[in-house]
C-alpha positions in Angstrom: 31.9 6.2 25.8 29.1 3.8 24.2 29.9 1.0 21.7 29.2 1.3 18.3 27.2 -1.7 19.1 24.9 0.1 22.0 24.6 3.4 19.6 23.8 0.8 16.9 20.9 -0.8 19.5 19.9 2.7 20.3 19.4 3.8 16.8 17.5 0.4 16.4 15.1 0.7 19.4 13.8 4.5 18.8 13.5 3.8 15.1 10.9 0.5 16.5 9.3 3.9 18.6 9.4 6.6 15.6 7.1 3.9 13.6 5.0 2.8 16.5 4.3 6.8 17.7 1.3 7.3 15.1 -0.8 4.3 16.7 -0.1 5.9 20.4 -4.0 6.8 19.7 -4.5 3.5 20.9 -3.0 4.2 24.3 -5.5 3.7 27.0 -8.8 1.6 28.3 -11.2 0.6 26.2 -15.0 -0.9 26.2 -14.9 -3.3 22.9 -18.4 -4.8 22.1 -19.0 -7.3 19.3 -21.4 -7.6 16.9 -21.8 -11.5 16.9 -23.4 -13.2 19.7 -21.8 -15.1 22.0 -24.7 -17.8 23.7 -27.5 -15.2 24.1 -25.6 -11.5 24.0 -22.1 -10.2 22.0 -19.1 -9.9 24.1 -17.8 -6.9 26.1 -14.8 -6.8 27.2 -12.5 -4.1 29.2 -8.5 -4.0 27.4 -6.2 -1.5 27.9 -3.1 -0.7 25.2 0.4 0.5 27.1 4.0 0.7 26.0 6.0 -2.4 27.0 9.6 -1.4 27.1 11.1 -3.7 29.2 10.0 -7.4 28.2 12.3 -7.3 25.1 14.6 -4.2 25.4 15.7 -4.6 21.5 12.0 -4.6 20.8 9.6 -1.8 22.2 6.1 -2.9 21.5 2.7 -1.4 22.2 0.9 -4.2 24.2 -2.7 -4.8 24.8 -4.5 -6.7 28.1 -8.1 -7.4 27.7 -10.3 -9.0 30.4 -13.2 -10.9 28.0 -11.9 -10.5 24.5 -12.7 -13.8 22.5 -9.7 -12.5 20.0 -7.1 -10.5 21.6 -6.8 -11.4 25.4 -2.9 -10.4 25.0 -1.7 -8.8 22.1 2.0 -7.2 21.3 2.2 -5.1 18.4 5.4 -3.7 17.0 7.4 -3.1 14.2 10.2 -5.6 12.5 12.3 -3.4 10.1 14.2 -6.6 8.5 10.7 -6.6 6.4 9.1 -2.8 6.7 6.0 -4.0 8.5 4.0 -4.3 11.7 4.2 -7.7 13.3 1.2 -8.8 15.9 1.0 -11.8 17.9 -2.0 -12.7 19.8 -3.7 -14.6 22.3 -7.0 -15.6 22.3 -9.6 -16.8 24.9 -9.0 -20.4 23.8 -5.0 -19.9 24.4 -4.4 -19.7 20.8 -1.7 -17.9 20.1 -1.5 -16.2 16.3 1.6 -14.5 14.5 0.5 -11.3 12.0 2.1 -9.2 9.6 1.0 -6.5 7.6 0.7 -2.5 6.9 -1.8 0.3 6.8 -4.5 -0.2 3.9 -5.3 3.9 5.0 -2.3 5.7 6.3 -2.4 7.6 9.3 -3.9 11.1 8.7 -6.2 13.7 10.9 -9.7 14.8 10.6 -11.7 17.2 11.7 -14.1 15.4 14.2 -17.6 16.3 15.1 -16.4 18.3 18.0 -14.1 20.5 16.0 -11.7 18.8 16.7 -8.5 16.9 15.1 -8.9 13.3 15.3 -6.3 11.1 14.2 -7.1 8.3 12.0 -6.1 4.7 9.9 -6.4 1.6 9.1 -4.4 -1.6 9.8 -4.0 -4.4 8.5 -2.4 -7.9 9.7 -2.5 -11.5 8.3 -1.5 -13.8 10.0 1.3 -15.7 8.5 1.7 -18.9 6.9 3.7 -20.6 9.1 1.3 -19.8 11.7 -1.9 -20.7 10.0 -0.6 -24.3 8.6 -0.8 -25.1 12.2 -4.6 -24.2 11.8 -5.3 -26.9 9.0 -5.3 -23.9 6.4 -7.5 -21.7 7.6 -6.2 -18.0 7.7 -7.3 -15.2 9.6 -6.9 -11.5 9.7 -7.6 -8.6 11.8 -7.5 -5.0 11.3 -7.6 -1.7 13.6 -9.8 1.0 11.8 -9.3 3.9 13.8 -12.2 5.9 13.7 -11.8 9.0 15.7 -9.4 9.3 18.7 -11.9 8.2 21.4 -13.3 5.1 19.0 -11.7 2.3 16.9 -13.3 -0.7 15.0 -11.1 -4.5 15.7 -12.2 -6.3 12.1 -11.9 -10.0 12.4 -12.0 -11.8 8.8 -10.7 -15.6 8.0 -10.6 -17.6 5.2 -10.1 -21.2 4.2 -7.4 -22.2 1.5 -6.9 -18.9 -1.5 -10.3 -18.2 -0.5 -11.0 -14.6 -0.4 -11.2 -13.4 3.2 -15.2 -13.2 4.7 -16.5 -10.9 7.5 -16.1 -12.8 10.6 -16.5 -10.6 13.1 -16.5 -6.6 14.2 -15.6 -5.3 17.6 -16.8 -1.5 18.5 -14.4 0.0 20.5 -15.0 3.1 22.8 -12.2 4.6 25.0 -13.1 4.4 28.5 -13.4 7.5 30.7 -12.6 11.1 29.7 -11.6 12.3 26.1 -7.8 11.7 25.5 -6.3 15.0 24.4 -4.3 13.9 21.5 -5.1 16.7 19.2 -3.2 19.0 20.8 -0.4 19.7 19.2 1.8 21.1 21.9 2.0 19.2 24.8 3.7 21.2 26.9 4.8 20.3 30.5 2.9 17.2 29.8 4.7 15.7 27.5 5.6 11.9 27.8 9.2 11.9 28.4 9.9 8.8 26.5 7.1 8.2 24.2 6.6 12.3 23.6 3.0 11.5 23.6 0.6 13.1 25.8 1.2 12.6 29.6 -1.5 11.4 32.0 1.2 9.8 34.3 3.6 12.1 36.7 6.7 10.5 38.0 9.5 12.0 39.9 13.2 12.1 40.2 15.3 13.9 42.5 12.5 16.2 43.1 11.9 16.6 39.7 8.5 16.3 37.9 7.9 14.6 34.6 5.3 13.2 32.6 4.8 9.4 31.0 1.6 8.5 29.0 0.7 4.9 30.5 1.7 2.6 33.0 4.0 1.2 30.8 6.2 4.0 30.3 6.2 4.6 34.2 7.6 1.1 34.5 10.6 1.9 32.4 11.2 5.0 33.6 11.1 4.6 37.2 13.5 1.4 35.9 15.9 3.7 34.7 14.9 7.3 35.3 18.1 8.8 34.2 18.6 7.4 31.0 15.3 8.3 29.7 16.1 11.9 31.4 19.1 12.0 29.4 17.5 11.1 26.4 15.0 13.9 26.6 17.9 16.5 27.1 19.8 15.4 23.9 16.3 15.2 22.1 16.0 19.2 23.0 19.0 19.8 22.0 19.3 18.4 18.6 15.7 20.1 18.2 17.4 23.7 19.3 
């Protein structure tokens, strides 16, 4: 029989996941371009977004792993219920490492898209705190994800100096890489992530059984520990009988 301490974790861990499960948009490769020039042409780089489950088990975090970006070259985004917000810390190209906080300035809501379609969108917002900016001589930045439509998303850099009102610093156009992702529709099916409950793009297998993960993050944890997140599903379908 579990611990009122593991049932406590538990509870804990797919709370971080229920708040996390409206950005899954973000799941996938990406081409981000930006609009400032970098010597003679803007950046491109290639970054892909997963579920990390495993680096901190108490913490699930969607992670990102870009090959060029001059502002997120690793990034771990999650969500810190002690304050009610989304917590980001970053790498950048120069090794700089940032900590954010912050919270959607536009909730998460669906559109209809120019292809019929639903397309999930927000925005949020992170600043990056002050105990990590004093360590910058004052200067603050700030960056957002502006989800446009389920196949695009905007990365808005800003800074300031001092109480200065944050400036513009940057914008990074982001376009998902390869074919649509299939996140407006609303029933899954057979292909349902078995641990995120997004959409699944991954199969895995246990004891000749099929199942379906949405990135290679959630393969990792699952092939970790197939039948815990197999019992999980089951009691999930049963408390939803």
């Amino acid at each position: 029989m579990a611990s009122d301490a593991s049932l406590a974790g538990e509870a804990s861990r797919q709370s971080i996941m229920k708040n996390l499960k409206p950005l899954q948009v973000m799941l996938g490769n990406w081409r981000g371009t930006t609009r400032k020039e970098y010597g003679d042409s803007k950046a491109v780089d290639l970054h892909e977004w997963i579920w990390d489950l495993q680096t901190d088990r108490k913490q699930p975090a969607l992670v990102l792993k870009s090959d060029k970006s001059p502002y997120l070259q690793i990034a771990r985004l999650t969500w810190v219920a002690d304050i009610a917000k989304f917590s980001l810390t970053a790498t950048n190209s120069d090794g700089v490492t940032r900590e954010y906080v912050g919270d959607y300035t536009d909730p998460v809501h669906e559109i209809v898209g120019p292809d019929d379609k639903m397309h999930r969108v927000f925005r949020l917002e992170l600043t990056q705190t002050e105990e990590s900016a004093k360590q910058e001589g004052g200067e603050t930045w700030q960056v957002a994800f502006s989800q446009q439509e389920n196949n695009r998303y905007l990365l808005e850099i800003d800074k300031r100096r001092g109480k200065a009102a944050f400036r513009r610093y940057d914008t990074v156009s982001t376009q998902r890489e390869g074919t649509s992702f299939a996140l407006s529709d609303s029933d899954y099916g057979d292909k349902t992530c078995i641990i995120s409950q997004g959409l699944g793009t991954i199969a895995v297998s246990h004891k000749g059984k099929t199942f379906w993960v949405c990135c290679s993050g959630c393969k990792a944890a699952f092939d970790a520990e197939p039948e815990v997140w197999i019992a999980r599903a089951e009691q999930r379908a049963a408390e939803e009988k």
